[in-house]
C-alpha positions as CSV (number, residue, x, y, z in Angstrom):
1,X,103.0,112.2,112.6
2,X,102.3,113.7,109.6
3,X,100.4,110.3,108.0
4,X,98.3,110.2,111.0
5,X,97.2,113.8,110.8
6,X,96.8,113.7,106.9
7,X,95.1,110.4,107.5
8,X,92.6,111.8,110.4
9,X,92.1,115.6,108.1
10,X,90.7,113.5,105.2
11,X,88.4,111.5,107.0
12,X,86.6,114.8,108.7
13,X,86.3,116.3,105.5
14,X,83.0,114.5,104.5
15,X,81.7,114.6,108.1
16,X,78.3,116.2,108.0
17,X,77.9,118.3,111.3
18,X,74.0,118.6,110.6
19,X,72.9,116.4,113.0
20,X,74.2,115.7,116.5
21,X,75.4,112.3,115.4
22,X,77.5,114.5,112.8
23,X,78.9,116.4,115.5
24,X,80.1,113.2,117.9
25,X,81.4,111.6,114.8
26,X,83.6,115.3,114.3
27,X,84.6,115.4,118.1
28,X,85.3,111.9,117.3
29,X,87.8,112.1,114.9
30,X,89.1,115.1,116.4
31,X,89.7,113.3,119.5
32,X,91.7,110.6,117.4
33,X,94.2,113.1,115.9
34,X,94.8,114.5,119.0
35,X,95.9,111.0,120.8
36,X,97.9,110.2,117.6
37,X,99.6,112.9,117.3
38,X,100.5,112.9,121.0
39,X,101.6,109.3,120.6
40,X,103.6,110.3,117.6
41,X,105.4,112.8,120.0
42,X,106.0,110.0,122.4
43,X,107.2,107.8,120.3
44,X,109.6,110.3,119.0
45,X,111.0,111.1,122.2
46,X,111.5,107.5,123.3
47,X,113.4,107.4,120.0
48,X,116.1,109.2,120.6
49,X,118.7,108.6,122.9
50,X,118.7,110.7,126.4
């Protein structure tokens, strides 16, 4: 989980939110550390035993 949010953090870092293109691209990413991190969690709990 962590790899996927460190990985998702430095790729906003450079986003320019200037123009609305900038702004998608942020929502974006954002978007994409959300759904990994919520497949992370999944993953996680279909890991371990019940």
């Amino acid at each position: 989980m962590n790899t996927a949010s460190n990985v998702a953090t430095v790729r906003t870092a450079p986003a320019a939110n200037n123009s609305w293109l900038g702004k998608l691209r942020a929502l974006a990413l954002h978007a994409l550390n959300l759904h990994l991190q919520n497949c992370a969690v999944l993953a996680e709990a279909h890991r371990r035993p019940q």
